[in-house]
C-alpha atoms as a printed R data frame, in Angstrom:
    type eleno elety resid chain resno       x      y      z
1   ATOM     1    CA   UNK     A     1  26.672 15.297 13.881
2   ATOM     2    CA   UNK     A     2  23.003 15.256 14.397
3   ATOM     3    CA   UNK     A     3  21.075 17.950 11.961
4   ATOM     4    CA   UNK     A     4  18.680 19.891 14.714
5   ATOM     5    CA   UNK     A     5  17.118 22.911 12.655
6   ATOM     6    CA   UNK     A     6  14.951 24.822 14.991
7   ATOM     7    CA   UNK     A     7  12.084 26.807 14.172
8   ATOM     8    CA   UNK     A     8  11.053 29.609 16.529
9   ATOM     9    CA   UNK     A     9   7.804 31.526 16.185
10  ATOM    10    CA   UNK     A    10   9.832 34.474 16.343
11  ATOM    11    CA   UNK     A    11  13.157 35.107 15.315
12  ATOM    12    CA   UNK     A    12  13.982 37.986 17.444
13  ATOM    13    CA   UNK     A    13  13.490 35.548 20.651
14  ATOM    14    CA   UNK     A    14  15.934 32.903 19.064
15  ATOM    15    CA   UNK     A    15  19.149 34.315 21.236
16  ATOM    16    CA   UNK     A    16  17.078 34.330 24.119
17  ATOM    17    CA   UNK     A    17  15.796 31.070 24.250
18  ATOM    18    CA   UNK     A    18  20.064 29.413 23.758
19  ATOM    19    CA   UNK     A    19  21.036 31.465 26.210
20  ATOM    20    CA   UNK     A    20  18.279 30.132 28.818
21  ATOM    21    CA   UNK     A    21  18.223 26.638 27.510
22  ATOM    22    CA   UNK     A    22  22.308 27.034 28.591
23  ATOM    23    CA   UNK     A    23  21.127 28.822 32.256
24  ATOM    24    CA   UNK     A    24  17.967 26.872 33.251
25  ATOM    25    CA   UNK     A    25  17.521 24.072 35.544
26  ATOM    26    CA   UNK     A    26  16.342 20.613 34.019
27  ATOM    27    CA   UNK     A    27  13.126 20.895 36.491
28  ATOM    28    CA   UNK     A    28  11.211 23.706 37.983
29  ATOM    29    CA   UNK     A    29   8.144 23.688 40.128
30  ATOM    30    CA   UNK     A    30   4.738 23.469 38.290
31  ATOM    31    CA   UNK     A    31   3.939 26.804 40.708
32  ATOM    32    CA   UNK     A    32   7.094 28.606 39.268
33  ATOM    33    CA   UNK     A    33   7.623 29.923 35.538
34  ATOM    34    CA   UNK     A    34  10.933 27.863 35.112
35  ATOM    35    CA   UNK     A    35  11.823 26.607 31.188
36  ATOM    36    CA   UNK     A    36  10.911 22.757 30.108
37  ATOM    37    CA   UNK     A    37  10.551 20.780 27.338
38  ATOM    38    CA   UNK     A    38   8.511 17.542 25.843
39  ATOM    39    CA   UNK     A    39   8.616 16.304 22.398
40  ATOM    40    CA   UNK     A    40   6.139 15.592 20.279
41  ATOM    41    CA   UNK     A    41   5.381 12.691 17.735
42  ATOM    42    CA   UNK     A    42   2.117 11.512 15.550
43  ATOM    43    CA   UNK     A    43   1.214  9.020 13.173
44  ATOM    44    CA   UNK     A    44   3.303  6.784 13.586
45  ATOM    45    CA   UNK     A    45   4.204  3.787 13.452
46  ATOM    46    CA   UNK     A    46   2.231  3.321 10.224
47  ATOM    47    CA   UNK     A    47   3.577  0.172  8.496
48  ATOM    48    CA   UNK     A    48   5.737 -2.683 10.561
49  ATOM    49    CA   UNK     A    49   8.188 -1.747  8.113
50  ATOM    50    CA   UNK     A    50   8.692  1.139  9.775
51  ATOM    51    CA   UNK     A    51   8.669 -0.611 13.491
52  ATOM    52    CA   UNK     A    52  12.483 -0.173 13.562
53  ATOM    53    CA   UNK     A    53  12.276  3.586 13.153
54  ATOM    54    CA   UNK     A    54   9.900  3.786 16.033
55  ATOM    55    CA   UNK     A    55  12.501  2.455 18.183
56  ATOM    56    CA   UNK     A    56  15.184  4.986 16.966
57  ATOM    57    CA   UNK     A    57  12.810  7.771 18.075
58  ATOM    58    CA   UNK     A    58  12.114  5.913 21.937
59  ATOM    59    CA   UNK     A    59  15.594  5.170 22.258
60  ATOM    60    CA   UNK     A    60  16.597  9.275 21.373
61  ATOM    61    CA   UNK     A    61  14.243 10.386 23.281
62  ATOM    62    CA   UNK     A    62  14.291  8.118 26.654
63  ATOM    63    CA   UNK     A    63  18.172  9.067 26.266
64  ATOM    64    CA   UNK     A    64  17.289 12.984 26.747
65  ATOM    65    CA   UNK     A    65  16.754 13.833 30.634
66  ATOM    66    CA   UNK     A    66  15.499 17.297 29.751
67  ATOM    67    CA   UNK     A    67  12.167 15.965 28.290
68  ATOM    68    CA   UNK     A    68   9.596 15.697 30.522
69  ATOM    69    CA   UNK     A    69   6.604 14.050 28.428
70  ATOM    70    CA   UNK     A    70   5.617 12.967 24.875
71  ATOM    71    CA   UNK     A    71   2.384 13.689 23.340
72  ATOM    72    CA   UNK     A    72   1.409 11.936 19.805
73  ATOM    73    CA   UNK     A    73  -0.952 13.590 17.979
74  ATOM    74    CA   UNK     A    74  -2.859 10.034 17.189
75  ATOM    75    CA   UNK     A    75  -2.656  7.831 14.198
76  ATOM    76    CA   UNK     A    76  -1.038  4.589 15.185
77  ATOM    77    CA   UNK     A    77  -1.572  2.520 12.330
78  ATOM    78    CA   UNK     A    78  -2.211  3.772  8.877
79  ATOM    79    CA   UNK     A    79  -5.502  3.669  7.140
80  ATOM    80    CA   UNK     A    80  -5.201  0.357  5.568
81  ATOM    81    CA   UNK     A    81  -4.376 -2.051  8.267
82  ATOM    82    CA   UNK     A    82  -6.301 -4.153 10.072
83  ATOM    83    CA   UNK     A    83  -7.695 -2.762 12.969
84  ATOM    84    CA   UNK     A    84  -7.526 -5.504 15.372
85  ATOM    85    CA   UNK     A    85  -7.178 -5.936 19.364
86  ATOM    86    CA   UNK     A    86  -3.947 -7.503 18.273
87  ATOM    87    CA   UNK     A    87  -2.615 -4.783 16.586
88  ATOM    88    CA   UNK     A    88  -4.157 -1.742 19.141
89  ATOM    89    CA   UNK     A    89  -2.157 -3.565 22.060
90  ATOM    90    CA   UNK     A    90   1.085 -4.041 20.317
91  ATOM    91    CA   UNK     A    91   0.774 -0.195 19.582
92  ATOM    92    CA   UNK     A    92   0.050 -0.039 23.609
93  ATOM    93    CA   UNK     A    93   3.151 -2.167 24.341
94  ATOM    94    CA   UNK     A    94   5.337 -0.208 21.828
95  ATOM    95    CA   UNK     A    95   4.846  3.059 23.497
96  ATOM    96    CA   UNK     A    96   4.421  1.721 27.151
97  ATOM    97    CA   UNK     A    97   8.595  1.542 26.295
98  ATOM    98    CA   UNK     A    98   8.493  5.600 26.568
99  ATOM    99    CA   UNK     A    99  10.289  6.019 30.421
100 ATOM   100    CA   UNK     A   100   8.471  9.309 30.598
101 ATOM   101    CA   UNK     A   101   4.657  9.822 30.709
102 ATOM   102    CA   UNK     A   102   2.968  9.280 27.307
103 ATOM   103    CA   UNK     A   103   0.159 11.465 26.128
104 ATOM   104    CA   UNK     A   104  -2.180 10.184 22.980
105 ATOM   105    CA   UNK     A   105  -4.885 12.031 21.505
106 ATOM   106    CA   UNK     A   106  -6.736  9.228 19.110
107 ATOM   107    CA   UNK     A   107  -6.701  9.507 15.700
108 ATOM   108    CA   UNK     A   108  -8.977  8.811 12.817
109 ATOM   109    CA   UNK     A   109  -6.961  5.448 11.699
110 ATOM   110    CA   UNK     A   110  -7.556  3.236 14.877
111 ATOM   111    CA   UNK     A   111 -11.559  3.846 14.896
112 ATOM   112    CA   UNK     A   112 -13.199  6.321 12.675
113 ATOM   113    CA   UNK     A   113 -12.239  4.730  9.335
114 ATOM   114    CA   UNK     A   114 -12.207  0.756 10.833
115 ATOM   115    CA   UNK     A   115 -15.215  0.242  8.528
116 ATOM   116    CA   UNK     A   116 -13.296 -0.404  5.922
117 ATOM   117    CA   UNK     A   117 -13.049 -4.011  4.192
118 ATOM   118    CA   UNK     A   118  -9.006 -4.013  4.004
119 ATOM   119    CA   UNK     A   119  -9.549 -2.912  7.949
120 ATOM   120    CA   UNK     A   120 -11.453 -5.709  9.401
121 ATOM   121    CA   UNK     A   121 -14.621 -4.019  8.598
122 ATOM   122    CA   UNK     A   122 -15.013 -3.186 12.718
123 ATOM   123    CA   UNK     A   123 -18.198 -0.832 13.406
124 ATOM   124    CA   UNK     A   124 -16.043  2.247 14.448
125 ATOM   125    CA   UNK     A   125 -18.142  2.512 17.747
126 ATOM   126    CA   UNK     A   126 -17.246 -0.599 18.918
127 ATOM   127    CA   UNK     A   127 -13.548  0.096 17.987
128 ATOM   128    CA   UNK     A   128 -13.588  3.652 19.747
129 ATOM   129    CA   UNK     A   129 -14.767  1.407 22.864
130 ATOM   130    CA   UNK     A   130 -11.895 -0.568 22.644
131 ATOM   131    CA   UNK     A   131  -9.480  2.128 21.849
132 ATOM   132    CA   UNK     A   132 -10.489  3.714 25.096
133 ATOM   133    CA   UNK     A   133 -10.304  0.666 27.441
134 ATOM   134    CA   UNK     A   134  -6.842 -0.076 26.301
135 ATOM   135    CA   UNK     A   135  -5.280  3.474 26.077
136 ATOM   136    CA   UNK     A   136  -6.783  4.996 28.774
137 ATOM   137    CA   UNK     A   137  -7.775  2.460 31.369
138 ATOM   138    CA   UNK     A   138  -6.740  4.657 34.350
139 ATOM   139    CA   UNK     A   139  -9.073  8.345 34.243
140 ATOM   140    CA   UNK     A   140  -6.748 10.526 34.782
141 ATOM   141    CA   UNK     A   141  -3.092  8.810 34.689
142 ATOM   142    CA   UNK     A   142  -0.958  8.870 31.598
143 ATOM   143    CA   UNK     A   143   0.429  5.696 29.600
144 ATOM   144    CA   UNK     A   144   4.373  5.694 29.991
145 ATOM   145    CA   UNK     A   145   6.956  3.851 32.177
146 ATOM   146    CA   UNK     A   146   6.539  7.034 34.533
147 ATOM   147    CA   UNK     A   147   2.903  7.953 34.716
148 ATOM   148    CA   UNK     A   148   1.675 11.430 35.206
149 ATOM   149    CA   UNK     A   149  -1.651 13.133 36.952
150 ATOM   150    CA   UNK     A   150  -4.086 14.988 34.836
151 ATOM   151    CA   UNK     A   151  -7.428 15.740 34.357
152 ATOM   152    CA   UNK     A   152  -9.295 14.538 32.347
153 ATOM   153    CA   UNK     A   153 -13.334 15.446 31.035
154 ATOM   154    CA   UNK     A   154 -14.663 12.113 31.918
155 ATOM   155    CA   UNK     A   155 -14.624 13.601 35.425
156 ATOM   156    CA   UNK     A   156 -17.935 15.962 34.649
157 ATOM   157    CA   UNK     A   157 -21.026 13.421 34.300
158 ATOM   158    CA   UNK     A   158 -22.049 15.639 31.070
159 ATOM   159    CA   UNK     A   159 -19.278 13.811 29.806
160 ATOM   160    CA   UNK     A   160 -18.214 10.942 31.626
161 ATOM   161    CA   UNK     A   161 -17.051  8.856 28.039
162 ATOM   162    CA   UNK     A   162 -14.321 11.362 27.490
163 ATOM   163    CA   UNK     A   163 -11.566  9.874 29.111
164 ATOM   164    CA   UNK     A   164  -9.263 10.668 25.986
165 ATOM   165    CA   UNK     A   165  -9.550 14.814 26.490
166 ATOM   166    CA   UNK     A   166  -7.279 15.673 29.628
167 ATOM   167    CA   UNK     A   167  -5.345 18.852 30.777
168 ATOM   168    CA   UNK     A   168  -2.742 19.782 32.915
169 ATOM   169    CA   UNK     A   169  -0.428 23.124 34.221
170 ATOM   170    CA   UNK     A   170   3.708 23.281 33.756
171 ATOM   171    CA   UNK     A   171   4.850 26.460 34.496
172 ATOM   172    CA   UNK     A   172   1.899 28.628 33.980
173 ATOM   173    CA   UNK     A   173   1.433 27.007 30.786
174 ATOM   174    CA   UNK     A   174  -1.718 25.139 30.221
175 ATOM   175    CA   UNK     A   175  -1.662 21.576 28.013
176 ATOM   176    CA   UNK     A   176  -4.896 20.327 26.576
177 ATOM   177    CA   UNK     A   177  -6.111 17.345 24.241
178 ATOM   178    CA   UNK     A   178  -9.153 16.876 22.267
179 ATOM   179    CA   UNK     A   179 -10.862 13.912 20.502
180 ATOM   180    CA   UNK     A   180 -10.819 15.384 16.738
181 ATOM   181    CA   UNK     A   181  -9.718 13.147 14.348
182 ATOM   182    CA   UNK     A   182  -9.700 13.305 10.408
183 ATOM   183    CA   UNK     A   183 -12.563 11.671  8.388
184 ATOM   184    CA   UNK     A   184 -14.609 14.732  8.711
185 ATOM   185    CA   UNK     A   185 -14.295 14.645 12.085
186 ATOM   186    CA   UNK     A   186 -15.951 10.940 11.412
187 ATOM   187    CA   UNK     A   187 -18.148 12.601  9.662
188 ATOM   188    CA   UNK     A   188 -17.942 10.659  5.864
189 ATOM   189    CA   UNK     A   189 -20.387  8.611  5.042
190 ATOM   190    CA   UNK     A   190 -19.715  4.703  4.306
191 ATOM   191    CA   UNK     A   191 -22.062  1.743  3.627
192 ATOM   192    CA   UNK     A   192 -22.655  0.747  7.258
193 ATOM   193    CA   UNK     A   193 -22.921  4.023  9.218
194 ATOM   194    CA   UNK     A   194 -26.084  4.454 11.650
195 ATOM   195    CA   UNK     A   195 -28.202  7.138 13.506
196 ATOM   196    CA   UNK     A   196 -25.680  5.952 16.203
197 ATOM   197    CA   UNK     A   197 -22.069  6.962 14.161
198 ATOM   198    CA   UNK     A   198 -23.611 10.439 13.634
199 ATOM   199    CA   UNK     A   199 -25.100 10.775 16.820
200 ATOM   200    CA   UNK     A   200 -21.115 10.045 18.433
201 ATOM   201    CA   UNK     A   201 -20.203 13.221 15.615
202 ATOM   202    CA   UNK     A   202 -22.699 15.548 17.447
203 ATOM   203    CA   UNK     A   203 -21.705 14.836 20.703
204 ATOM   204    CA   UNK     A   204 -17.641 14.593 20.665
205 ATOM   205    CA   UNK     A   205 -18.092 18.139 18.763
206 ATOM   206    CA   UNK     A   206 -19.994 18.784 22.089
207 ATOM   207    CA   UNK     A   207 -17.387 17.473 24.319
208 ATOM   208    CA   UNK     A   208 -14.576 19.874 22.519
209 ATOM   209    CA   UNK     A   209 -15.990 22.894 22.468
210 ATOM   210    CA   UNK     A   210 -17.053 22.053 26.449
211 ATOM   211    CA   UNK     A   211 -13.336 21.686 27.065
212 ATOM   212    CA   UNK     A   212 -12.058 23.948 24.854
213 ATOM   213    CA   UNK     A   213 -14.310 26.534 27.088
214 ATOM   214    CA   UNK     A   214 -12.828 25.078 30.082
215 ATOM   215    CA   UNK     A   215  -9.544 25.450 29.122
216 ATOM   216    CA   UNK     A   216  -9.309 29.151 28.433
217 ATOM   217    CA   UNK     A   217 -11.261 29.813 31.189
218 ATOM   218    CA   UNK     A   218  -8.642 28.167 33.234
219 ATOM   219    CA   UNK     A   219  -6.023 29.717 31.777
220 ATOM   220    CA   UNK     A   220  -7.090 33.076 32.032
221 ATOM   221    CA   UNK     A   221  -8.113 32.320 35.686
222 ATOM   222    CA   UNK     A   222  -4.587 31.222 36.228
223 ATOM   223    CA   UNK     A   223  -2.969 34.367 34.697
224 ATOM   224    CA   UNK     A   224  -1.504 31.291 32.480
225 ATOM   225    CA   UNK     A   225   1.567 32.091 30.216
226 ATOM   226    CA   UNK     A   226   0.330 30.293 27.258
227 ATOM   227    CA   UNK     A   227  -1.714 27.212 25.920
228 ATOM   228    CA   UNK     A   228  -1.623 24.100 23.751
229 ATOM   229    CA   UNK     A   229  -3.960 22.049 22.831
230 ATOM   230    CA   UNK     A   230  -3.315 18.652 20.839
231 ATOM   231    CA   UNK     A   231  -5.558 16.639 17.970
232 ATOM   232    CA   UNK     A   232  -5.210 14.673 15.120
233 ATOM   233    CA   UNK     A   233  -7.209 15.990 12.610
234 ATOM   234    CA   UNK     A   234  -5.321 18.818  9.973
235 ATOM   235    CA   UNK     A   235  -9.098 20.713 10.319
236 ATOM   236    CA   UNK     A   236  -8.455 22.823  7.183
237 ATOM   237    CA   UNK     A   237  -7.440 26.061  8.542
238 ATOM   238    CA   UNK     A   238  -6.475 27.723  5.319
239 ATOM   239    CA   UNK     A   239  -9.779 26.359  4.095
240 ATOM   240    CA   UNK     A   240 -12.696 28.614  3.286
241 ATOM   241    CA   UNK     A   241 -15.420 28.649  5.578
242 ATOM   242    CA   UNK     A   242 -17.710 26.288  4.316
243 ATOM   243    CA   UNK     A   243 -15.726 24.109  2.163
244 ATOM   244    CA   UNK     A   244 -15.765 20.522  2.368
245 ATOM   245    CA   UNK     A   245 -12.550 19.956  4.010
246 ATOM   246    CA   UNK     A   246 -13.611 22.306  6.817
247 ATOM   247    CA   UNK     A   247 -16.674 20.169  7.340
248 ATOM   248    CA   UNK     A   248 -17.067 18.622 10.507
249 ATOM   249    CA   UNK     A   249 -14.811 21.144 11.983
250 ATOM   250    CA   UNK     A   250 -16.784 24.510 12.258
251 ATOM   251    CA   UNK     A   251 -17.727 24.886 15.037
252 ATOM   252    CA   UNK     A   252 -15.071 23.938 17.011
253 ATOM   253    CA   UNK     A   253 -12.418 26.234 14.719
254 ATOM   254    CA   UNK     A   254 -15.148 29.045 15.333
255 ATOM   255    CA   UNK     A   255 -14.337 28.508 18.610
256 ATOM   256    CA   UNK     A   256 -10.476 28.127 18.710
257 ATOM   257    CA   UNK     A   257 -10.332 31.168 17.177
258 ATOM   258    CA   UNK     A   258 -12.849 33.041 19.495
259 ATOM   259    CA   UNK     A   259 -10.778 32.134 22.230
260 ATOM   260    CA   UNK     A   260  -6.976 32.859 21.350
261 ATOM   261    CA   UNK     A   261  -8.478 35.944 20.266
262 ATOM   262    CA   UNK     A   262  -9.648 36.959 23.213
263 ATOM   263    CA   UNK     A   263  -7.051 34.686 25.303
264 ATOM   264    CA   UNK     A   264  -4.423 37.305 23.881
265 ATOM   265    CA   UNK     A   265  -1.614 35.047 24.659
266 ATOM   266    CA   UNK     A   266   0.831 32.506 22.562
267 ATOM   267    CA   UNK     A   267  -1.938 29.647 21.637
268 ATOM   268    CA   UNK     A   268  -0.785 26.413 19.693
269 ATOM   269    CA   UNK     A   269  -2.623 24.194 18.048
270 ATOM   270    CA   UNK     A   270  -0.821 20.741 17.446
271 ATOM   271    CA   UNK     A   271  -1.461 18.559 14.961
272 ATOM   272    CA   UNK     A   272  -0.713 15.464 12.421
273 ATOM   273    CA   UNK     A   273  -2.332 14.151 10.204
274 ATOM   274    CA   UNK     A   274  -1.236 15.488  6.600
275 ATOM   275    CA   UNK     A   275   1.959 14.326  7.269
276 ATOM   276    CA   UNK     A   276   3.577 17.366  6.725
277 ATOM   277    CA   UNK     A   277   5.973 19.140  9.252
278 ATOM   278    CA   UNK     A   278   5.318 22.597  9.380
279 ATOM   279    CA   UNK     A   279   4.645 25.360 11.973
280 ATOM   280    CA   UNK     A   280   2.829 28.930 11.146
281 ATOM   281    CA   UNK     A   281  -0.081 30.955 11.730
282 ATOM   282    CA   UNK     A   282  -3.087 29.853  8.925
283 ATOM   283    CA   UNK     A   283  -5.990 31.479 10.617
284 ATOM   284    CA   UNK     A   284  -6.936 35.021  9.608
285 ATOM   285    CA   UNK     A   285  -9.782 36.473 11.614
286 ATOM   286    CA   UNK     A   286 -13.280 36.338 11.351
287 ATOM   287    CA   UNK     A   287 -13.951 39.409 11.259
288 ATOM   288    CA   UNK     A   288 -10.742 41.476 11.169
289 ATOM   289    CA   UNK     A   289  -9.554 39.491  8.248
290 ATOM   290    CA   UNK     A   290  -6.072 39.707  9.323
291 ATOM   291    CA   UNK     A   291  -3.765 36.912 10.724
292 ATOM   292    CA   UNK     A   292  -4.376 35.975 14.397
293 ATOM   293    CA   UNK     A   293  -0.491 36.658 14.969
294 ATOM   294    CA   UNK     A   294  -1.111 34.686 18.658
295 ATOM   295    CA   UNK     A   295  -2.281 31.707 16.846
296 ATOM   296    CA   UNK     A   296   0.659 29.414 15.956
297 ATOM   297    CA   UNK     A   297   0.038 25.667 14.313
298 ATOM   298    CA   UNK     A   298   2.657 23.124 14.692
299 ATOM   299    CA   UNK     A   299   1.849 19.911 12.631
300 ATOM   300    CA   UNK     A   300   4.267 17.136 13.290
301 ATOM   301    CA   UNK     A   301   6.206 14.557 11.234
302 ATOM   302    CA   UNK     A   302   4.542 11.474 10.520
303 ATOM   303    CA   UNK     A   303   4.029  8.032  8.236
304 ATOM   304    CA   UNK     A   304   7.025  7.949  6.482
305 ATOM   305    CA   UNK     A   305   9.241 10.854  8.493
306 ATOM   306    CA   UNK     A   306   9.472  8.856 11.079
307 ATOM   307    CA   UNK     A   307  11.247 11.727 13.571
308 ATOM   308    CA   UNK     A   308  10.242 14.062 16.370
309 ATOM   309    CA   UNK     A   309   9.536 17.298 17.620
310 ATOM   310    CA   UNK     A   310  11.277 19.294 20.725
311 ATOM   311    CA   UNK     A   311   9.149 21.985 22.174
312 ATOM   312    CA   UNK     A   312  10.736 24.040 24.756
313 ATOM   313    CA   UNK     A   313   8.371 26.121 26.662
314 ATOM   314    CA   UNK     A   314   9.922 29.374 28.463
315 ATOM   315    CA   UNK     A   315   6.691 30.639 30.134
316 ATOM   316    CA   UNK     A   316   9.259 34.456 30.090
317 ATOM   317    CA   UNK     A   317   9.844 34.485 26.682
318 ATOM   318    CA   UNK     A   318   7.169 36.536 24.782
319 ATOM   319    CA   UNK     A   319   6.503 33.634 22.658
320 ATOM   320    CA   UNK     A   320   6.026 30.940 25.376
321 ATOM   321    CA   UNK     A   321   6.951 27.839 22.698
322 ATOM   322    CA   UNK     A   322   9.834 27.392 20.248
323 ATOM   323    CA   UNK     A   323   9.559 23.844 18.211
324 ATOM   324    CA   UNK     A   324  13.020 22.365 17.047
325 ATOM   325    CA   UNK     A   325  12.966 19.429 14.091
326 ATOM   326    CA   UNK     A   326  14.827 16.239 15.941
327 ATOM   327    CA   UNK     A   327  16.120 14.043 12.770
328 ATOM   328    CA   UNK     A   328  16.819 10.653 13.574
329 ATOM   329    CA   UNK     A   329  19.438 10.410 11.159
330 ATOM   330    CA   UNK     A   330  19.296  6.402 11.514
331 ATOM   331    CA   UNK     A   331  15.916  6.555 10.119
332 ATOM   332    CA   UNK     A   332  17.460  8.215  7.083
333 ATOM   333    CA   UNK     A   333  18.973  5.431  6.024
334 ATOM   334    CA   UNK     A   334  18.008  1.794  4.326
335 ATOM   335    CA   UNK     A   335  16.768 -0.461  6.835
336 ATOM   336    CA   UNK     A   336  19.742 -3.132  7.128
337 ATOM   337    CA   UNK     A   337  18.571 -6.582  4.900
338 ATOM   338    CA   UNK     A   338  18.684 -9.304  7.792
């Protein structure tokens, strides 16, 4: 039998959310506050060795008619691949096999760090360029067999490059992504970097906080349930303010925190990066120095866990989300010699 352990932010809602997942319709009105749920991936595939696993985890989840997207918290390739047009479009192909609409936030492995010699030594501009026309050549649409509407920041002429930060509303529950990868944010320094590289820094940082505004304004204009917004980079939460590993990242974790404080609501931050599965609740206040209990992280498997995350929102439940641990038991085992 499959192993599903699931993880609830909560564990007083844990009876509640069986019981509904047992009552509730498979689809609901985005007007209503009816139950859904969408899984949720990240980097991965890393290696081609690991291509096989990949298709455990589309064939699960195009099997399971409850989900109704994916997001992948970026990080297609790992860190020491080529970065290539060739490789970028058989990523594109490989997840243009999901039947259900396909979110990606990008990651720091397909641009940011594409300076490097075992890389193709690409100037990461130029691959961020092409990352964009292939990934999101539609404003607006989602990749996937079935496509889905959203907005996206490119729409504002402030920001008209962003194609790659969208939102959307499920059940009075509000879905964001932002461009914030790893790298510092693309911050760290390397031979070839220009006034250009830094000025990109300055002005995605921009973009975030601009729609990380935006989308707590919405939601609080919507009376929304809940929000979640998606990015690669693990920003260093735990980190001291300051700190190296928190560089790049300041300003836009000042800000996260601002608003779930005030937001009130279940906020989630989803991540990959540090390859660690986890969910919990690192940020203590600014200024109250005590956990922001409203403030959940959910960091998904990735490189070699090669398995995938159920969310199920209930926009009645107290705690909006509930993440369950989907382990492709296939991928546990040897791949088979040919």
């Amino acid at each position: 039998m499959k192993f599903i352990q699931s993880l609830l932010f909560t564990a007083a809602c844990a009876a509640m959310t069986v019981q509904a997942a047992a009552a509730a319709p498979e689809h609901q009105d985005a007007r209503g506050h009816g139950r859904f749920e969408f899984a949720l991936i990240g980097d991965v595939p890393y290696a081609p060795a690991d291509f096989w696993k990949l298709d455990n985890v589309i064939a699960e989840i195009n099997a399971d008619r409850k989900l109704k997207w994916v997001l992948h918290a970026g990080d297609i390739k790992n860190g020491s691949t080529l970065c290539s047009d060739e490789v970028l479009e058989d990523r594109l192909q490989r997840f243009q096999r999901f039947e259900i609409p396909f979110v990606l936030t990008p990651g720091d492995n397909e641009w940011t760090d594409c300076h490097r010699a075992n890389n193709g030594s690409y100037p990461p501009l130029e691959r961020l360029a092409k990352l964009r026309e292939l990934f999101y050549p539609v404003p607006g649409q989602t990749l996937g067999r079935k496509t889905m509407t959203v907005a996206t920041q490119a729409a504002d002429p402030d920001y008209a490059e962003f194609v790659e930060n969208t939102r959307w509303t499920e059940q009075h529950v509000v879905f964001a992504t932002l461009h914030i990868v790893g790298s510092n944010n693309a911050l760290a320094p390397f031979a070839s970097r220009t006034a250009a590289d830094d000025e990109e820094v300055a002005r995605r940082i921009a973009a975030a906080r601009a729609w990380i505004q935006e989308t707590f304004a919405q939601a609080k204009a919507e009376d929304a349930k809940g929000v979640l917004l998606l990015f690669q980079a693990d920003p260093g939460f735990e980190l001291a303010k300051g700190s190296a590993g928190r560089r790049g990242f300041e300003e836009v974790l000042a800000d996260l925190e601002a608003e779930a404080v005030r937001f009130k609501k279940p906020v989630v931050l989803a991540h990959g990066d540090s390859h660690y599965f986890r969910v919990d609740k690192p940020v203590l206040g600014s200024l109250s120095k005590r956990r922001i209990e409203n403030l959940t992280r959910v960091e998904t498997f990735g490189a070699d866990d090669v398995h995938w995350l159920r969310v199920v929102v209930d926009p009645n439940s107290s705690e909006v989300f509930s993440v369950h641990q989907e382990i492709v038991e296939k991928n546990l085992e040897q791949h088979p010699l040919p």
